[in-house]
TIVO-2410 file (N, C-alpha, C; in nm, 3 decimals):
# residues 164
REC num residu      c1      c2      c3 atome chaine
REC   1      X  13.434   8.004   8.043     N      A
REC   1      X  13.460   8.075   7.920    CA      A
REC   1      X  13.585   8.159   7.939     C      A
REC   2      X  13.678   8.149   7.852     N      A
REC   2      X  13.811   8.270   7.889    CA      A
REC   2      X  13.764   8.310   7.754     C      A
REC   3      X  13.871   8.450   7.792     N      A
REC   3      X  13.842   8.567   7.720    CA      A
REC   3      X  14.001   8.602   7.685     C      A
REC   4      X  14.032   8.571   7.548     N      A
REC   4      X  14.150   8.635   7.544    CA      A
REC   4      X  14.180   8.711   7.396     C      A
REC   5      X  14.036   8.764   7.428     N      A
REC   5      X  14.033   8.926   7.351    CA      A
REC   5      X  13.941   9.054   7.450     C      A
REC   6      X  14.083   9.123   7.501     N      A
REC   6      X  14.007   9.175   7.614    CA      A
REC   6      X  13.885   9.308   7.594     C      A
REC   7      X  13.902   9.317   7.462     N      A
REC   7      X  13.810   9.418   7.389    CA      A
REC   7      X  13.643   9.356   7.348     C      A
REC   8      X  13.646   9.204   7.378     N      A
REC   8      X  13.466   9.129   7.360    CA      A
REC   8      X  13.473   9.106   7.552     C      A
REC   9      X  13.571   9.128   7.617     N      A
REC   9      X  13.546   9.117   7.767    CA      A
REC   9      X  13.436   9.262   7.826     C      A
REC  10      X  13.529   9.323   7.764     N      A
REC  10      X  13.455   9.519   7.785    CA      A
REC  10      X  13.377   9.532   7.682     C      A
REC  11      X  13.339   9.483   7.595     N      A
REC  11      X  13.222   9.488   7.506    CA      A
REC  11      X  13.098   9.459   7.586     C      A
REC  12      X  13.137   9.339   7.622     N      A
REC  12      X  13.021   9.225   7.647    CA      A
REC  12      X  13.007   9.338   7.819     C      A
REC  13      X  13.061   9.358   7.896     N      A
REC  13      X  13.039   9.409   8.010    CA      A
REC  13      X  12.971   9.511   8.026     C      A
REC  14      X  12.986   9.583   7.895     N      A
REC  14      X  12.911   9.740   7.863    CA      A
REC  14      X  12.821   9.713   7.831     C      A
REC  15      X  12.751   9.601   7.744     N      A
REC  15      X  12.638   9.558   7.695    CA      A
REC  15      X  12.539   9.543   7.803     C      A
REC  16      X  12.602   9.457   7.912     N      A
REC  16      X  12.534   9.381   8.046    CA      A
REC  16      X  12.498   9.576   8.124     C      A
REC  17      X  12.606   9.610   8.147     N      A
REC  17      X  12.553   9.757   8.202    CA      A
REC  17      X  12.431   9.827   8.131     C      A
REC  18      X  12.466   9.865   8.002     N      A
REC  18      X  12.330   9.926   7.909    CA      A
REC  18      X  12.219   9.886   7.968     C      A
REC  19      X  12.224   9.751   8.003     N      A
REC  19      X  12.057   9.681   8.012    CA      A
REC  19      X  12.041   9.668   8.186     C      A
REC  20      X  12.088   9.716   8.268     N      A
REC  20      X  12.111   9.695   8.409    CA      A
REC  20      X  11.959   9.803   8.450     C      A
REC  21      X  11.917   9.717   8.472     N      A
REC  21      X  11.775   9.808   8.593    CA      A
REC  21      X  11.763   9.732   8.672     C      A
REC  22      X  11.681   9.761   8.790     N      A
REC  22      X  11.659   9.693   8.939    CA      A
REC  22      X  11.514   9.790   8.974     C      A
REC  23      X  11.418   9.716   9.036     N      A
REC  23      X  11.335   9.791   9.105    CA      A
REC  23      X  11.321   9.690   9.256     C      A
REC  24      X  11.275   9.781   9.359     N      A
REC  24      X  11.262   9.768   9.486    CA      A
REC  24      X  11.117   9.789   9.557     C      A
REC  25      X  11.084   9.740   9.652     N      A
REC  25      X  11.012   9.761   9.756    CA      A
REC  25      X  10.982   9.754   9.880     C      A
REC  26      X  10.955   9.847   9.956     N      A
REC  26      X  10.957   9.822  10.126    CA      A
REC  26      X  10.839   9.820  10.127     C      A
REC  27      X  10.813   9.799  10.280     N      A
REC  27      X  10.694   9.861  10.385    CA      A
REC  27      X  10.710   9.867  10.528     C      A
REC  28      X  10.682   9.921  10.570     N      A
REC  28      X  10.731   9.872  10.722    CA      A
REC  28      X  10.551   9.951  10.843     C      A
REC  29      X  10.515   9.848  10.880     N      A
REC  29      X  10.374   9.848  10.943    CA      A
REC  29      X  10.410   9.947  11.090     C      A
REC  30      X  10.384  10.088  11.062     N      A
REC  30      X  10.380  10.189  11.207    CA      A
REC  30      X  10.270  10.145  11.280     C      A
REC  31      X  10.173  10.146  11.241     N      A
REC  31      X  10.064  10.108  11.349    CA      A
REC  31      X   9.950  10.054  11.233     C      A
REC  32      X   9.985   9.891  11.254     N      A
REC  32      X   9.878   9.827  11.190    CA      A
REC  32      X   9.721   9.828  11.250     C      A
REC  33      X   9.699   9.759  11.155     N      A
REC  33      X   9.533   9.687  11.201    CA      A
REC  33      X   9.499   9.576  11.139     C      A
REC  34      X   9.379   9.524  11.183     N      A
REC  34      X   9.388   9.373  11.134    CA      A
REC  34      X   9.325   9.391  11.005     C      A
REC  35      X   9.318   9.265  10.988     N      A
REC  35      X   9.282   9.247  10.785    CA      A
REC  35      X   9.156   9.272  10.825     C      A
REC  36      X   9.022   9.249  10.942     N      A
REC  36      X   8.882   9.318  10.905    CA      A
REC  36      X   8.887   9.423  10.881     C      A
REC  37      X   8.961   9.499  10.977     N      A
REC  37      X   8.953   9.632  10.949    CA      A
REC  37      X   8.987   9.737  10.830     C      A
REC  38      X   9.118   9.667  10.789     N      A
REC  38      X   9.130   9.663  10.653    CA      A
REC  38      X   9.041   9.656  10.563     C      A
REC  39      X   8.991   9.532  10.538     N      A
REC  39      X   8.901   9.491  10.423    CA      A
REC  39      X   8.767   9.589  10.457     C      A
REC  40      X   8.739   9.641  10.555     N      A
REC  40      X   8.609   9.774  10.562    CA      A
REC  40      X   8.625   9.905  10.530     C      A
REC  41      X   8.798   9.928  10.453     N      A
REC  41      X   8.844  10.072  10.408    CA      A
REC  41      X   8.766  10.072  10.264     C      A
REC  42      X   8.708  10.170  10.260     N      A
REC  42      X   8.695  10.236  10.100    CA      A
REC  42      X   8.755  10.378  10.134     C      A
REC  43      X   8.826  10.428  10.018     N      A
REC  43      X   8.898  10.534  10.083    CA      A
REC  43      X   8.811  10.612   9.943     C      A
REC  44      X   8.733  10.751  10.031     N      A
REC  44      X   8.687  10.815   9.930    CA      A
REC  44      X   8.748  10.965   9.892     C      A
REC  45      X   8.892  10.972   9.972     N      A
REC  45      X   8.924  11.074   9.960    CA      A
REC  45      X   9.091  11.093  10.033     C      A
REC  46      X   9.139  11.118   9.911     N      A
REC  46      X   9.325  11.147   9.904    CA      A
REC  46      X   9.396  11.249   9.909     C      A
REC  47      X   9.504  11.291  10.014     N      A
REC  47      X   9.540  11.396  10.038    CA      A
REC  47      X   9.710  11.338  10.033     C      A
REC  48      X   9.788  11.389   9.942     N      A
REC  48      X   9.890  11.436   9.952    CA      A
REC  48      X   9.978  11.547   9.945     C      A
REC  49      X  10.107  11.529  10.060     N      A
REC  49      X  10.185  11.625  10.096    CA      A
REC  49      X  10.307  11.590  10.068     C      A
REC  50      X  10.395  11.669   9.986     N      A
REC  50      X  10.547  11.661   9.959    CA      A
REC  50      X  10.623  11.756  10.057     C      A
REC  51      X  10.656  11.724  10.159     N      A
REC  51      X  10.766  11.718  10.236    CA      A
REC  51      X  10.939  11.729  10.237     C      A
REC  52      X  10.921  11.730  10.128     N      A
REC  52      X  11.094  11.690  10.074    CA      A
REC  52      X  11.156  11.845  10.124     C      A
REC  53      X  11.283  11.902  10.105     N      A
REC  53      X  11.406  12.006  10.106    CA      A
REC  53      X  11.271  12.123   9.959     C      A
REC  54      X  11.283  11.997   9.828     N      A
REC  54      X  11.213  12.081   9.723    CA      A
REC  54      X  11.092  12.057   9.637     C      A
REC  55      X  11.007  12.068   9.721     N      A
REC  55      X  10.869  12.013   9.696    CA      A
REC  55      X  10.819  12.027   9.576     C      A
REC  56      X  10.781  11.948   9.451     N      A
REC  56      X  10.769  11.908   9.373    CA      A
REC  56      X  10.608  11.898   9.324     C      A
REC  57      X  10.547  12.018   9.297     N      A
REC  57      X  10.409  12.027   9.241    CA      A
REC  57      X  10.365  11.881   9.117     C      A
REC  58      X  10.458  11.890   9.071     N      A
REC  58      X  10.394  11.766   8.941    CA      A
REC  58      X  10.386  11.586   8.984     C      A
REC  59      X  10.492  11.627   9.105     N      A
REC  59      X  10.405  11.467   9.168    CA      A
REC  59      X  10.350  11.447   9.288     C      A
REC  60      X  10.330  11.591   9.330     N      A
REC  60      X  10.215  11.531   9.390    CA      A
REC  60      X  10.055  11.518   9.330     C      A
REC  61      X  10.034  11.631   9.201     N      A
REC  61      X   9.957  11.583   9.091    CA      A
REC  61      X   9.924  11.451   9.060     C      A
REC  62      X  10.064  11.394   9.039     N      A
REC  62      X  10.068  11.239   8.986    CA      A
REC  62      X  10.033  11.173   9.059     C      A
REC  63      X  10.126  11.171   9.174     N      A
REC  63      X  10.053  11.105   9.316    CA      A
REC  63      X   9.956  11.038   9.339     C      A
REC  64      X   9.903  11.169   9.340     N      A
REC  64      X   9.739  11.142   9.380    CA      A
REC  64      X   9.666  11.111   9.263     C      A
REC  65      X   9.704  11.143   9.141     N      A
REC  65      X   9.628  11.080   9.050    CA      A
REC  65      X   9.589  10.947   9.059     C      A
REC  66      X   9.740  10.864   9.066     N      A
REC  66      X   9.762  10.760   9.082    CA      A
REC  66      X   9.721  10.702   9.150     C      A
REC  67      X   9.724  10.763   9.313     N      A
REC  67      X   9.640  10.668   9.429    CA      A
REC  67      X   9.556  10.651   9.424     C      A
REC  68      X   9.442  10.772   9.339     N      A
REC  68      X   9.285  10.786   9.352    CA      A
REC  68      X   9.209  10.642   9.272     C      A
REC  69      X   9.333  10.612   9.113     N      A
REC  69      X   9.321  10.506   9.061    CA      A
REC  69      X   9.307  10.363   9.122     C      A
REC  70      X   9.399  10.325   9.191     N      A
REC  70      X   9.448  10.211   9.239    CA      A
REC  70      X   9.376  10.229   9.349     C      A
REC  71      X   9.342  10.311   9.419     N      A
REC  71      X   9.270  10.274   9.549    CA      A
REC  71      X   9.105  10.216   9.538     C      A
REC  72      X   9.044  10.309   9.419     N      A
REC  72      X   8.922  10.276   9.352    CA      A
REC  72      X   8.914  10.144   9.352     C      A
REC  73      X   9.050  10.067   9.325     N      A
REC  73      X   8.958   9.924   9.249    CA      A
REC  73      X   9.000   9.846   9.350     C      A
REC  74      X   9.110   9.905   9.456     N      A
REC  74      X   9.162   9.774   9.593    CA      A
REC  74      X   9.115   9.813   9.724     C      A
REC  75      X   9.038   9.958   9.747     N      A
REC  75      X   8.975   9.928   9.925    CA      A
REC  75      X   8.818  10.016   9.816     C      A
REC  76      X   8.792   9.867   9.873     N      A
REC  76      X   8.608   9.897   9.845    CA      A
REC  76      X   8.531   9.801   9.962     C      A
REC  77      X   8.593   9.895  10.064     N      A
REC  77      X   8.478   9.822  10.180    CA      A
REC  77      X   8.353   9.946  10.211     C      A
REC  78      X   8.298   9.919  10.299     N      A
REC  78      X   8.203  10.000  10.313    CA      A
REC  78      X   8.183  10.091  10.400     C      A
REC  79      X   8.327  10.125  10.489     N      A
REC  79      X   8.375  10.230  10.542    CA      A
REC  79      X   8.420  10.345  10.515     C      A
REC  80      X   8.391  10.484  10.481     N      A
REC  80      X   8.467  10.571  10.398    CA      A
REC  80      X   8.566  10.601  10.469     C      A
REC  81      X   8.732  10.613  10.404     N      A
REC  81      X   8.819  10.652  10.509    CA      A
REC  81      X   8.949  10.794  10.395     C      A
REC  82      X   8.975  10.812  10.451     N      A
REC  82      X   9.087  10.941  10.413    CA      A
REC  82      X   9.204  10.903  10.400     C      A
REC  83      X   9.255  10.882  10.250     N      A
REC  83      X   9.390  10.838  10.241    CA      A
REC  83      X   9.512  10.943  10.281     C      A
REC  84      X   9.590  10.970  10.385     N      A
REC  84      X   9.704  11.090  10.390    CA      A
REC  84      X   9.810  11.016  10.346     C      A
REC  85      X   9.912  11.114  10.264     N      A
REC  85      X  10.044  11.033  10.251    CA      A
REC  85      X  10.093  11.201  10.208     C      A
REC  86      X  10.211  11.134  10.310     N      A
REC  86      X  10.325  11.230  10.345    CA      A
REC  86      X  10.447  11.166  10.248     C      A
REC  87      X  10.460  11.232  10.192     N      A
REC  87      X  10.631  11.237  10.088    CA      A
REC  87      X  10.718  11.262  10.135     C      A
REC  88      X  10.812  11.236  10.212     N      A
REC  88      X  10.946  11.269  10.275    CA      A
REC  88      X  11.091  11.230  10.206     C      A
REC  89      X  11.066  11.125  10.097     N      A
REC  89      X  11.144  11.082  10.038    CA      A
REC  89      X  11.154  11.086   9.920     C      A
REC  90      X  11.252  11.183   9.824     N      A
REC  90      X  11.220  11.168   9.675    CA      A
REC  90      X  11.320  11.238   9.617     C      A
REC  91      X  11.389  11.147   9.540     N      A
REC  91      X  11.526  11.157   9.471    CA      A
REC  91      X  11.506  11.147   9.297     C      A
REC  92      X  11.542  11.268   9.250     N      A
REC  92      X  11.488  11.308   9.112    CA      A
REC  92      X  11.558  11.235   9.047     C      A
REC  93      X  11.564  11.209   8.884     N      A
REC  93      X  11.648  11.153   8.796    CA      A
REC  93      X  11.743  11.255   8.764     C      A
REC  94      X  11.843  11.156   8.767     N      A
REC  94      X  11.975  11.196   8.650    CA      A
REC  94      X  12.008  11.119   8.562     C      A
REC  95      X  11.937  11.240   8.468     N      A
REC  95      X  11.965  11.135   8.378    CA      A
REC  95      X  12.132  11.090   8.291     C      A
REC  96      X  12.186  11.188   8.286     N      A
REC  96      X  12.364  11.191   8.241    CA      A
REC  96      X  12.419  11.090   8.414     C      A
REC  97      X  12.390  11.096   8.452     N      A
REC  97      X  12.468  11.010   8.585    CA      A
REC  97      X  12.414  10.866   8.539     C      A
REC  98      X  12.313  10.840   8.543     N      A
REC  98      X  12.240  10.680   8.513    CA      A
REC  98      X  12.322  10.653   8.383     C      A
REC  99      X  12.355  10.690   8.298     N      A
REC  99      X  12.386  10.649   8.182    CA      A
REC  99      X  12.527  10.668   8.203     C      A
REC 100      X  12.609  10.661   8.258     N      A
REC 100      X  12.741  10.746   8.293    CA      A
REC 100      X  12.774  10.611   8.368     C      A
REC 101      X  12.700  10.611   8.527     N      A
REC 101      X  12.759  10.530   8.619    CA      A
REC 101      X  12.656  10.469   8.681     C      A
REC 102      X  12.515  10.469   8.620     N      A
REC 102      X  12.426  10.458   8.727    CA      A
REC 102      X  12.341  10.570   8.777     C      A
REC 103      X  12.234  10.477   8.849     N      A
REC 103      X  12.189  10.606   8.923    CA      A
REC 103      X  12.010  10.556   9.004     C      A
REC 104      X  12.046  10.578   9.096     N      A
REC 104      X  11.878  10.533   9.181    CA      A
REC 104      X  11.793  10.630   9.190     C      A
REC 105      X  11.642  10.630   9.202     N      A
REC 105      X  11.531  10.723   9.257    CA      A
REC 105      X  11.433  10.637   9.352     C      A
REC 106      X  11.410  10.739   9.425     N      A
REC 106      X  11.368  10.699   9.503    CA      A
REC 106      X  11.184  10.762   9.593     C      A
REC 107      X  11.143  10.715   9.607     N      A
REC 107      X  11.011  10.737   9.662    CA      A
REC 107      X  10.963  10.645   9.769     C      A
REC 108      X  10.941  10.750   9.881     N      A
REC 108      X  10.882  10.699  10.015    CA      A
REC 108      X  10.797  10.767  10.096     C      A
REC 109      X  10.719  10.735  10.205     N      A
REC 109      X  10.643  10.823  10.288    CA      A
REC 109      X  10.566  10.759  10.354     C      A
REC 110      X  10.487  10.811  10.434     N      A
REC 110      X  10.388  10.765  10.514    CA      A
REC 110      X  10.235  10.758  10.525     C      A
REC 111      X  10.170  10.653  10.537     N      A
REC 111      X  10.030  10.668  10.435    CA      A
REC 111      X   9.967  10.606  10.537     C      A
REC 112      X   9.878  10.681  10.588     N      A
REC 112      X   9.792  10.672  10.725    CA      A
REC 112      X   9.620  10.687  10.649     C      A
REC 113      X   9.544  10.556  10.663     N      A
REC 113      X   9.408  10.593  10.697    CA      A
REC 113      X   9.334  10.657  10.806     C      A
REC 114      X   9.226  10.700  10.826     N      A
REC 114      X   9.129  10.801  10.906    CA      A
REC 114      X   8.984  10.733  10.839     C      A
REC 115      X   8.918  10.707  10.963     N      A
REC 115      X   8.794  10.724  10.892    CA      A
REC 115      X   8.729  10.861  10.889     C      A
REC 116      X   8.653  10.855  10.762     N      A
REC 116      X   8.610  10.990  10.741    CA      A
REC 116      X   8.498  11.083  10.790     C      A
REC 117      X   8.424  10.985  10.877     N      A
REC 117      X   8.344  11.093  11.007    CA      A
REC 117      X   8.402  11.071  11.116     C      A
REC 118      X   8.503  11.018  11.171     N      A
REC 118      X   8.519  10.991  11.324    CA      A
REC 118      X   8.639  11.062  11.310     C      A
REC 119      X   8.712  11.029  11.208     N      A
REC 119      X   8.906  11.083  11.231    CA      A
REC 119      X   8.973  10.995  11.289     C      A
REC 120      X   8.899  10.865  11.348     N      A
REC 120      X   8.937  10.777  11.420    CA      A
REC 120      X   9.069  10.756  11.328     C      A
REC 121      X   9.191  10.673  11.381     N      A
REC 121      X   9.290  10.605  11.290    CA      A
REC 121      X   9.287  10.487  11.245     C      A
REC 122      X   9.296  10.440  11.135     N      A
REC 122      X   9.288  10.303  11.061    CA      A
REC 122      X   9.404  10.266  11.007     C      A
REC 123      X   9.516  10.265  11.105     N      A
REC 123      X   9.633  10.199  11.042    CA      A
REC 123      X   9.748  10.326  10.946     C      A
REC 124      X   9.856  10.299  11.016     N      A
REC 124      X   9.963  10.378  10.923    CA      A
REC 124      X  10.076  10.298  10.883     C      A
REC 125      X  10.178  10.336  10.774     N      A
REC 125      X  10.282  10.243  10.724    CA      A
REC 125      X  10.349  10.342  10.640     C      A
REC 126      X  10.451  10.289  10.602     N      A
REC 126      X  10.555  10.379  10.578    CA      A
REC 126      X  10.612  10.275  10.429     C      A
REC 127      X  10.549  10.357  10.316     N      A
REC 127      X  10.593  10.264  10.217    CA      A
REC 127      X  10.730  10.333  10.121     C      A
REC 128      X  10.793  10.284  10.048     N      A
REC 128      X  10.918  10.320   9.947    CA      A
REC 128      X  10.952  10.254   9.858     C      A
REC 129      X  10.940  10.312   9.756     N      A
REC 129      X  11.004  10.256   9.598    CA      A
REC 129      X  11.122  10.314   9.544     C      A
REC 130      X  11.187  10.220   9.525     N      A
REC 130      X  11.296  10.238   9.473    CA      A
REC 130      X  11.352  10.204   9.335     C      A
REC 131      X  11.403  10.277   9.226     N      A
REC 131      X  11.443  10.188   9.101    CA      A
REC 131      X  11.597  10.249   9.084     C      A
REC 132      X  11.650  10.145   9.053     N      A
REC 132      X  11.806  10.158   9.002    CA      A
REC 132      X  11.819  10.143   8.844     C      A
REC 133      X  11.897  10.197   8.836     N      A
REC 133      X  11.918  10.168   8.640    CA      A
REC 133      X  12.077  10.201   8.585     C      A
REC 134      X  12.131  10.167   8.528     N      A
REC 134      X  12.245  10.201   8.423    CA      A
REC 134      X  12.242  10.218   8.288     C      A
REC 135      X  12.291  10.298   8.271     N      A
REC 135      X  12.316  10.286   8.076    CA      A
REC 135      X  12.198  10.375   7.968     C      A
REC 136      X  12.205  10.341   7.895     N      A
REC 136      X  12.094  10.414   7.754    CA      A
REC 136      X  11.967  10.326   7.810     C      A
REC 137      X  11.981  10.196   7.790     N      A
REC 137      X  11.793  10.168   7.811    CA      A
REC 137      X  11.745  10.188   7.990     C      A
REC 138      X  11.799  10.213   8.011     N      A
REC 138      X  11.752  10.234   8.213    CA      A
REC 138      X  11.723  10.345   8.208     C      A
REC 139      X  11.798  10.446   8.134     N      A
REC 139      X  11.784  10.570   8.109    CA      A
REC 139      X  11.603  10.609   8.058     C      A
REC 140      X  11.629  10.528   7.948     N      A
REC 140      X  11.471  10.557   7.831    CA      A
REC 140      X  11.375  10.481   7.935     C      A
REC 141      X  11.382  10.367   8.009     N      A
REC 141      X  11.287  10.345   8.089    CA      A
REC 141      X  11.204  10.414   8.202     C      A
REC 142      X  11.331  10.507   8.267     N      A
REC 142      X  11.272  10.578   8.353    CA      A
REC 142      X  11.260  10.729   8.310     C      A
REC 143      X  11.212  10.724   8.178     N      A
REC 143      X  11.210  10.867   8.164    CA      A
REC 143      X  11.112  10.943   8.199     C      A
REC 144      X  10.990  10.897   8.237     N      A
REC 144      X  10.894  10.936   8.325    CA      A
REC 144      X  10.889  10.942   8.489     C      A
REC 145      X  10.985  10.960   8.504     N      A
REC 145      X  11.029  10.896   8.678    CA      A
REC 145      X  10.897  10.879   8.770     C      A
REC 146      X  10.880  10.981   8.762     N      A
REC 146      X  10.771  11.088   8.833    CA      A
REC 146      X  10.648  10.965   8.786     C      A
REC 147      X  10.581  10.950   8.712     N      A
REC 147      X  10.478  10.897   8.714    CA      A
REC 147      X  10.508  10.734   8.706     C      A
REC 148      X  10.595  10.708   8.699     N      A
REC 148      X  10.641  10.521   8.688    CA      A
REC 148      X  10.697  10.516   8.860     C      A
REC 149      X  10.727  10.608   8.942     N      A
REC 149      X  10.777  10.570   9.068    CA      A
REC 149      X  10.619  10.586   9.172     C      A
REC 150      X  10.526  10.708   9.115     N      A
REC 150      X  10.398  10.715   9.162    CA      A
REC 150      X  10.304  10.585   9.124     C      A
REC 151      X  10.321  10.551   8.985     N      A
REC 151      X  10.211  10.441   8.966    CA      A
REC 151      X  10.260  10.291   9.094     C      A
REC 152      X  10.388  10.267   9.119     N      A
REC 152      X  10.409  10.183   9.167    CA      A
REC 152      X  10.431  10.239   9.288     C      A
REC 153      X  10.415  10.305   9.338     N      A
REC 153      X  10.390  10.333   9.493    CA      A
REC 153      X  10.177  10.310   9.518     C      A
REC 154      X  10.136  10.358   9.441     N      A
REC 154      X   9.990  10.337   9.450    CA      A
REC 154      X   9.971  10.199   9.456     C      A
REC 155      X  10.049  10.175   9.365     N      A
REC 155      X  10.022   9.955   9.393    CA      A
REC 155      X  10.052   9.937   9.508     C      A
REC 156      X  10.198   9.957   9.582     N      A
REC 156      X  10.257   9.886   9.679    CA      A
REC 156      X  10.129   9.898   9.768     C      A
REC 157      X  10.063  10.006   9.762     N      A
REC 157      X   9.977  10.053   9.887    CA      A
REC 157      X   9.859   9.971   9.888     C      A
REC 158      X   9.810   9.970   9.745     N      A
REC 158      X   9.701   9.864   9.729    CA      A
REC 158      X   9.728   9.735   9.801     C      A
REC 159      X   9.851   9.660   9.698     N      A
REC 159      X   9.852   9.516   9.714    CA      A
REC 159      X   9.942   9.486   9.846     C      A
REC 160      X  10.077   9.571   9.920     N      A
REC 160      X  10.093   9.517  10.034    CA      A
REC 160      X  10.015   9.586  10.152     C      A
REC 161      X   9.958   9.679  10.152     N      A
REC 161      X   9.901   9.729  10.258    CA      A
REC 161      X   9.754   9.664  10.275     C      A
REC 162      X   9.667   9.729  10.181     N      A
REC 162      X   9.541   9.680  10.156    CA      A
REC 162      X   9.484   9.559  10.162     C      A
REC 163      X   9.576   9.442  10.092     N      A
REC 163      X   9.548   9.340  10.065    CA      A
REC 163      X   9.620   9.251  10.135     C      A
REC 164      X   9.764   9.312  10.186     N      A
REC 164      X   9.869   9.256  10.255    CA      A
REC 164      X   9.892   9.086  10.226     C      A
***
């Protein structure tokens, strides 16, 4: 296709930006365990800690809202164990920068089971979500950051950890 109206070239390019989002996911296994052991977690009880420079009361609210959800319906073994997750990673929205030039957030940490009479350890991992966005609709998408970067960190934990 040539373009030799360079004003539908930068039209059309600004258009493609407006609509530019990306989401991400890690994990990386600190000290696994095997899938029995796994599949015998019911986790009846969630503790999170925000760690960050500026610790952030409303998600770790969310957080844990979130985990308490998603964990309910993906470790139902018959072990009770203690979900910890440490927040070390968490990059707020901007929102005038995302719409400007861009802009990523980010959420990560470390999420260690315990069983809940021994303290014994049941596996730790180090999970992170990430979403990128540009423009007006990346913008309106992540305007909940906080609870759209928590709901999908509670999954990752479910479906790659849990269920792996």
């Amino acid at each position: 296709m040539s373009y030799q109206n360079p004003e539908r070239a930068i039209s059309l390019g600004m258009a493609c930006f407006m609509l530019a989002a990306c989401a991400s996911s890690d994990l990386v296994k600190v000290e696994p365990v095997s899938r029995g052991q796994m599949n015998s977690i019911k986790v009846t009880r969630v503790e999170v800690v925000i760690d960050t420079p500026r610790p952030n009361p409303e998600l770790q609210s969310t957080l844990k809202r979130e985990l308490k959800a998603q964990l309910a319906t993906c470790a139902r073994g018959n072990t009770p164990h203690v979900a910890h997750v440490i927040i070390n990673e968490f990059e707020e929205q901007n929102v005038a920068k995302s719409i400007l030039i861009g802009n990523e957030i980010e959420l990560g940490g470390r999420v260690r089971f315990t069983d809940a009479a021994s303290g014994a350890p049941a596996g730790e991992y180090y999970v992170k979500e990430s979403f990128y966005w540009g423009g007006l609709v990346g913008a309106a998408i992540m305007s909940n950051a906080t609870k759209n970067l928590s709901r999908d960190f509670a999954k990752s934990v479910c479906n790659k950890v849990l269920k792996g």
